[in-house]
Backbone as JSON Lines, residues from 0, in Angstrom:
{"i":0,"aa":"X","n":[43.02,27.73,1.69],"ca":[43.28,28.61,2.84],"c":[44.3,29.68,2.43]}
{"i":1,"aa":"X","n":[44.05,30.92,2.42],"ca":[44.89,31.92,2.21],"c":[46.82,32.15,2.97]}
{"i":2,"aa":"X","n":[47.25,32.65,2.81],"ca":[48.58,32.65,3.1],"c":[48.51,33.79,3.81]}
{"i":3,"aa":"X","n":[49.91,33.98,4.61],"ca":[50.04,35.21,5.25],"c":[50.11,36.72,4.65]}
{"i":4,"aa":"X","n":[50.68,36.44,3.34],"ca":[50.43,37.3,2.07],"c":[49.39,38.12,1.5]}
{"i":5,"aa":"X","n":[48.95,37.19,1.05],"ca":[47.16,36.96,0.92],"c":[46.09,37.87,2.33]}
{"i":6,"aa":"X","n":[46.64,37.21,3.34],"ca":[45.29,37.84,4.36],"c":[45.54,39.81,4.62]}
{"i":7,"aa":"X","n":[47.26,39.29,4.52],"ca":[47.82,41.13,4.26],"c":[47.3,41.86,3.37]}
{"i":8,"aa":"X","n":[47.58,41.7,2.55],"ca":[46.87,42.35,1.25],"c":[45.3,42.62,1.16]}
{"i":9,"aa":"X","n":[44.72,41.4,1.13],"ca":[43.38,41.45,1.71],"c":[42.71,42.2,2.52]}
{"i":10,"aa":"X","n":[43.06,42.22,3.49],"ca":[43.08,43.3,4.66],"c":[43.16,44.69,4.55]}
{"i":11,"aa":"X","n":[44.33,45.24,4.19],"ca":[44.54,46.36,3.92],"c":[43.94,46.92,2.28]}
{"i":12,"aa":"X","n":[43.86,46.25,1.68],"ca":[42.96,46.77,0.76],"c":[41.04,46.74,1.15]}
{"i":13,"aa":"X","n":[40.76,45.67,1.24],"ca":[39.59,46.15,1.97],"c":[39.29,47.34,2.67]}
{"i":14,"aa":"X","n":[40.35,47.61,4.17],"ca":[40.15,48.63,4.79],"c":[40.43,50.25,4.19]}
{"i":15,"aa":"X","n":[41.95,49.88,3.41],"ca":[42.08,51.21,2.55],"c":[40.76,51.52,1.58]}
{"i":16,"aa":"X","n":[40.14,50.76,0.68],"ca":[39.0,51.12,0.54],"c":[38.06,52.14,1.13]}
{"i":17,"aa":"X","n":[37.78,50.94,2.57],"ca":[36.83,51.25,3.72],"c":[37.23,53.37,3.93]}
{"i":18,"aa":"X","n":[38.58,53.3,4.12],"ca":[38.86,54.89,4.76],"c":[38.69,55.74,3.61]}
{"i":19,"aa":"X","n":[39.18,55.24,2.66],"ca":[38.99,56.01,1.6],"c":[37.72,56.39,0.63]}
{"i":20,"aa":"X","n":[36.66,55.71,1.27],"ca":[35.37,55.99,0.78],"c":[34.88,56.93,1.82]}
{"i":21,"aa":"X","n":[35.21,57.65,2.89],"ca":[34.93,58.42,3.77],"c":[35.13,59.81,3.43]}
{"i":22,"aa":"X","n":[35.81,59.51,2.07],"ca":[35.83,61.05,1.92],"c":[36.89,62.17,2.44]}
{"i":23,"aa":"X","n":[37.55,61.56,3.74],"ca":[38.12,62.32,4.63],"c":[39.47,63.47,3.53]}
{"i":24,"aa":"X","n":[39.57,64.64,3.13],"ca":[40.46,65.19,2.44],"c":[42.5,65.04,3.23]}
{"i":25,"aa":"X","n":[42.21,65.15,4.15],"ca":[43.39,65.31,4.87],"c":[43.9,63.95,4.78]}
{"i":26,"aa":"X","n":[43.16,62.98,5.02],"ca":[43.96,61.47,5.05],"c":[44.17,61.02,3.63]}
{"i":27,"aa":"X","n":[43.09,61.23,2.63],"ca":[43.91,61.47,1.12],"c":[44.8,61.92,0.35]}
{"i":28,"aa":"X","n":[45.42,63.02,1.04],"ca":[46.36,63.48,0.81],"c":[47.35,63.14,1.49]}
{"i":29,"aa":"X","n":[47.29,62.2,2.75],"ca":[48.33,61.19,2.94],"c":[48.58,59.94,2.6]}
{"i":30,"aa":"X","n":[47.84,59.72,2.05],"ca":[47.91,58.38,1.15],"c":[48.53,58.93,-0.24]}
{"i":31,"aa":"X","n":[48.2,60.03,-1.16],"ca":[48.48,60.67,-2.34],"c":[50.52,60.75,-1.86]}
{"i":32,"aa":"X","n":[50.18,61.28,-0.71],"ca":[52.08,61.89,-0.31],"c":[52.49,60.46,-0.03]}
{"i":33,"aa":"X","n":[52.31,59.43,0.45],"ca":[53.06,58.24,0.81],"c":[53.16,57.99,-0.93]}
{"i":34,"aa":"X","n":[52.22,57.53,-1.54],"ca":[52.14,56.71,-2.75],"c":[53.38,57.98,-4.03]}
{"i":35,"aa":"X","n":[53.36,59.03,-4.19],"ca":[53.87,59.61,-4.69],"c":[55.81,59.88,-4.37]}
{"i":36,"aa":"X","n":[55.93,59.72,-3.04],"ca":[57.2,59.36,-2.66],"c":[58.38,58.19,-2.57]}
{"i":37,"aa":"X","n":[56.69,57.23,-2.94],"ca":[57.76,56.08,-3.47],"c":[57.94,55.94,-4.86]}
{"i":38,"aa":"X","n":[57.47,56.99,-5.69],"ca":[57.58,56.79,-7.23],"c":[59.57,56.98,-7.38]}
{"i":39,"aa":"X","n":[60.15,56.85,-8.38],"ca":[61.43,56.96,-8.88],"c":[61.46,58.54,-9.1]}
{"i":40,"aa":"X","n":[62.38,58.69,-8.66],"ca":[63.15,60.3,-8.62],"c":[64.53,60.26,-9.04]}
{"i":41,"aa":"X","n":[65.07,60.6,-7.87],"ca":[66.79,60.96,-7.9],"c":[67.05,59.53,-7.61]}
{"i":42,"aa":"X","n":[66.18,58.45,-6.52],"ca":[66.15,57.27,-6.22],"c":[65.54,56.39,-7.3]}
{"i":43,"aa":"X","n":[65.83,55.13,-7.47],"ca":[64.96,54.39,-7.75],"c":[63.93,53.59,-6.93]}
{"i":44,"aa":"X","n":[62.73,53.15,-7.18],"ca":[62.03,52.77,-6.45],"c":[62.43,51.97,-5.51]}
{"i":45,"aa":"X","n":[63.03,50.41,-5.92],"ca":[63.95,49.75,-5.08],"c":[64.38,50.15,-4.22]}
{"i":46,"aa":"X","n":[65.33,51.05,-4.11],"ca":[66.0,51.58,-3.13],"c":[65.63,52.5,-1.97]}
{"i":47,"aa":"X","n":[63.97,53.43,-2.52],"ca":[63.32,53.82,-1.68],"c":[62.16,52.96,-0.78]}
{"i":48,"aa":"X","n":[61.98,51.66,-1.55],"ca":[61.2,51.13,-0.83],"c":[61.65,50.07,0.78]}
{"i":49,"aa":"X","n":[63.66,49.83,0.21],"ca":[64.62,49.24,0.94],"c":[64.7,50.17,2.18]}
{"i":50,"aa":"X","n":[64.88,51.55,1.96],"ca":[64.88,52.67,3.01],"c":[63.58,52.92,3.72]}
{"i":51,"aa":"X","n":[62.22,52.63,3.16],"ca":[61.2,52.54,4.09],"c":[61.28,51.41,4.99]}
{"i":52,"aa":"X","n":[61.41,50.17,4.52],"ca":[61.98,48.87,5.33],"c":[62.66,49.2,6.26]}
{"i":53,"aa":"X","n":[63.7,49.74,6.49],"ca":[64.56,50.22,7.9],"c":[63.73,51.04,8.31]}
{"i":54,"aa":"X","n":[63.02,51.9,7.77],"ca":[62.12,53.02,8.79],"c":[61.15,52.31,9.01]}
{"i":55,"aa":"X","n":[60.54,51.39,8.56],"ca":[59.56,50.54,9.21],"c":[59.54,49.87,10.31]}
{"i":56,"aa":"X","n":[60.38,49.23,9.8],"ca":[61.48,47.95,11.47],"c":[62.21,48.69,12.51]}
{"i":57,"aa":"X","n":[62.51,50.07,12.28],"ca":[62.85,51.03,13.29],"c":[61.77,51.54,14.18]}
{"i":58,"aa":"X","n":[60.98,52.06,13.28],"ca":[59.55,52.59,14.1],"c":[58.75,51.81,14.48]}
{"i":59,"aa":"X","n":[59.25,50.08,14.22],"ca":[58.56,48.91,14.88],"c":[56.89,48.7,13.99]}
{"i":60,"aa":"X","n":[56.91,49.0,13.13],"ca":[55.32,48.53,12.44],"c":[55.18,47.91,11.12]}
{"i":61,"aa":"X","n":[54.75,46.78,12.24],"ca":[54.87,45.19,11.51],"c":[53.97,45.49,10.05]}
{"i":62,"aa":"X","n":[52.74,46.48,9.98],"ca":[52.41,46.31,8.37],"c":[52.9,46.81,8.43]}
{"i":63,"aa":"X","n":[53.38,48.05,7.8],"ca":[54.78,48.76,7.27],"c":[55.94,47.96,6.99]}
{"i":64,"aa":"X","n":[56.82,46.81,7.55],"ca":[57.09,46.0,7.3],"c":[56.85,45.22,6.34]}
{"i":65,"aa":"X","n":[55.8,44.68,6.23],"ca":[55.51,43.43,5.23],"c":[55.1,44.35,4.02]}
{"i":66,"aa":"X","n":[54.17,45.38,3.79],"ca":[54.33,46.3,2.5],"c":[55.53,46.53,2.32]}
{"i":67,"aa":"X","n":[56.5,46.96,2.81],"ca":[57.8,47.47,2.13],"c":[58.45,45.62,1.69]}
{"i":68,"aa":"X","n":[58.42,44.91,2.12],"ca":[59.15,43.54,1.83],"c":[58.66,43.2,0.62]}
{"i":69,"aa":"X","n":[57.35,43.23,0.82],"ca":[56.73,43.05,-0.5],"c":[57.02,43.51,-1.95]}
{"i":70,"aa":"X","n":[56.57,45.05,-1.19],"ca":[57.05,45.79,-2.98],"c":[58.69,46.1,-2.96]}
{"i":71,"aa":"X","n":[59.48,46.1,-1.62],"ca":[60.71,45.38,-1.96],"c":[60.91,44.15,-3.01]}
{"i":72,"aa":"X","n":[60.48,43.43,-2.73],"ca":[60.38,41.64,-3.46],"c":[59.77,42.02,-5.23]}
{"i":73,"aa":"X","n":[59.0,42.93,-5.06],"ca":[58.28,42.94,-6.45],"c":[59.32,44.12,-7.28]}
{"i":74,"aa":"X","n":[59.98,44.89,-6.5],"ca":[61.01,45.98,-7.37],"c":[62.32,45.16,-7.55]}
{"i":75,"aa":"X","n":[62.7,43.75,-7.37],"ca":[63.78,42.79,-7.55],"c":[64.77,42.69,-6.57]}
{"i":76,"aa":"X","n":[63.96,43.22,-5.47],"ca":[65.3,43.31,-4.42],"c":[64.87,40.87,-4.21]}
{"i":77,"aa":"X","n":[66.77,41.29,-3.51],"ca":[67.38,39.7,-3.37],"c":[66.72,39.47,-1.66]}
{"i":78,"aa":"X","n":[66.97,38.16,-1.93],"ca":[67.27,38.08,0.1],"c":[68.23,38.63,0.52]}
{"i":79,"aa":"X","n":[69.48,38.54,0.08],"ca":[70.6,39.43,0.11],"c":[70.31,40.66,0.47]}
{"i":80,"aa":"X","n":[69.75,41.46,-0.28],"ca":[69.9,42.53,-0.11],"c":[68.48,43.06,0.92]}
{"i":81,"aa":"X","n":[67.4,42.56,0.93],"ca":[66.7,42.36,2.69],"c":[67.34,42.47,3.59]}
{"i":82,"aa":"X","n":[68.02,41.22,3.71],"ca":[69.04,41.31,5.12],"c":[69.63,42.11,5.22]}
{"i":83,"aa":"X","n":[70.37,42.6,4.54],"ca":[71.68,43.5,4.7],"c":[70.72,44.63,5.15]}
{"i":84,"aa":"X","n":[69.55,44.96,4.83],"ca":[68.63,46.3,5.1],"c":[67.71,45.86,6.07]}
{"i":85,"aa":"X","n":[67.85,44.62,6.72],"ca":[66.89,44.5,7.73],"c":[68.2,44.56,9.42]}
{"i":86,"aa":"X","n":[69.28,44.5,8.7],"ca":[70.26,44.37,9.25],"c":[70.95,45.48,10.05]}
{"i":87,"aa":"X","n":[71.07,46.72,8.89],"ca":[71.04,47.88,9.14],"c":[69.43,48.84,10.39]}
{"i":88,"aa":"X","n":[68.6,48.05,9.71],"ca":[67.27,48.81,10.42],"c":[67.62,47.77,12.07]}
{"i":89,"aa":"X","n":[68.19,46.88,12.2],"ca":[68.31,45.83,13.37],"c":[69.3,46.88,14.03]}
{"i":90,"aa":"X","n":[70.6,47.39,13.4],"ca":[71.75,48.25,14.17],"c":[70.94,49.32,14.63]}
{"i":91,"aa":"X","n":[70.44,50.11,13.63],"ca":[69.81,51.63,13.84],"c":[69.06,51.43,15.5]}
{"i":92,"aa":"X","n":[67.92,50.51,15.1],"ca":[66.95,50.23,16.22],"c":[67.06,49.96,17.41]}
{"i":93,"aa":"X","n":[68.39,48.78,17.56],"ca":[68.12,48.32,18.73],"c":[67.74,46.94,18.68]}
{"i":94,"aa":"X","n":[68.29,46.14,19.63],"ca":[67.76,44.85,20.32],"c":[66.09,44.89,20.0]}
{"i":95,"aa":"X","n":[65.16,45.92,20.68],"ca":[63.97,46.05,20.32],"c":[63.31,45.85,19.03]}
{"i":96,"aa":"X","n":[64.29,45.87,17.83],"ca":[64.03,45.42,16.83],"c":[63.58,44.05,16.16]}
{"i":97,"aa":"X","n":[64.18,43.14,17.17],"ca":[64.67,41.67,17.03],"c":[63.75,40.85,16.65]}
{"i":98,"aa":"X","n":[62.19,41.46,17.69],"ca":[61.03,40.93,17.1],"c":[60.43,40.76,15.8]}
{"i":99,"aa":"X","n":[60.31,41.81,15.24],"ca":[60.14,42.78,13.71],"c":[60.86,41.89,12.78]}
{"i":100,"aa":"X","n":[62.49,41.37,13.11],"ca":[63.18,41.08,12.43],"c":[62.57,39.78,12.35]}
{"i":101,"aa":"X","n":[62.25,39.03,13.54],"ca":[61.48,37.78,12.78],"c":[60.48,37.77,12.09]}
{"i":102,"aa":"X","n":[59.65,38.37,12.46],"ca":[58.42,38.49,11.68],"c":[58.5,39.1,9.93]}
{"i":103,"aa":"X","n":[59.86,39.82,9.92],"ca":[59.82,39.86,8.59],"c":[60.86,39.05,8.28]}
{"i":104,"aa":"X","n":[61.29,38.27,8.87],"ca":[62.04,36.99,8.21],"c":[61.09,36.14,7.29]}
{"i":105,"aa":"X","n":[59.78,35.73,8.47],"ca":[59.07,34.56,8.22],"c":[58.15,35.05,7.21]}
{"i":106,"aa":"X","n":[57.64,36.57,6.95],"ca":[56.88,36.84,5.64],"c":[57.77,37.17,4.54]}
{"i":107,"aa":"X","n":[58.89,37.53,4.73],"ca":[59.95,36.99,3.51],"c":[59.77,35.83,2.6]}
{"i":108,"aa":"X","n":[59.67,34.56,3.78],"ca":[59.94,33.4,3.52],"c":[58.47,33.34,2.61]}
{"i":109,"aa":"X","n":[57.14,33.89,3.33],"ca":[55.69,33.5,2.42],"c":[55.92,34.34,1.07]}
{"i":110,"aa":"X","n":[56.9,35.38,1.11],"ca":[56.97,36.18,-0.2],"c":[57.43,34.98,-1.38]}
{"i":111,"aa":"X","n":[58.14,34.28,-0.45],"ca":[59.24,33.63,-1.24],"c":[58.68,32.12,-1.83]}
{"i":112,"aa":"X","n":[57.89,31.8,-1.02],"ca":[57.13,30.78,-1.21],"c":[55.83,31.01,-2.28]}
{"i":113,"aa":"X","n":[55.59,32.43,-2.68],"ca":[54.59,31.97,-3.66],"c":[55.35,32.49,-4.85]}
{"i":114,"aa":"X","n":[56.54,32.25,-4.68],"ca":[57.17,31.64,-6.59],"c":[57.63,30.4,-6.67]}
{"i":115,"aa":"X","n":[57.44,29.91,-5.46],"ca":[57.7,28.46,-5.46],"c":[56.89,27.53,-6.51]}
């Protein structure tokens, strides 16, 4: 049985596929501008992907969330340093955040569980 990880990924690659075989020019070039802004610049990736995490959990969208935790988790960010940035996106946001914050607690935890 797949993990919460797993069905994420799954999912959104399937469907990114799905949109992206449509041809559509305008939404390729938003996928080209997302994927190109998280490359290393003046930032390192880490740290831009930590700053999408607060803009994720701010603007409340739970995938946005779990992609940034993820390739958070895969650029070496700590739990430590999650919190402290889920923490910050919790001040920025609002109480309204609180939800978000669990939900990327508990796919933290599945991040965390498949190096177990």
């Amino acid at each position: 049985m797949p993990n919460k990880v797993e069905e994420f990924n799954s999912y959104r690659s399937r469907m990114n596929d799905k949109i992206l075989a449509e041809n559509n020019k305008l939404i390729k070039r938003i996928f080209n501008l997302d994927t190109n802004a998280y490359m290393a610049g003046a930032l390192d990736v880490k740290t831009k992907e930590l700053l999408g995490l607060v803009a994720s959990a701010v603007l409340r969208c739970d995938d946005c969330v779990k992609y940034h935790l993820e390739s958070s988790k895969n650029e070496g960010a700590t739990k430590e340093e999650v919190m402290e940035t889920l923490g910050i996106a919790t001040l920025v946001g609002g109480t309204i955040v609180v939800p978000h914050l669990r939900r990327a607690f508990e796919f933290w935890e599945e991040l965390e569980n498949l190096d177990a």
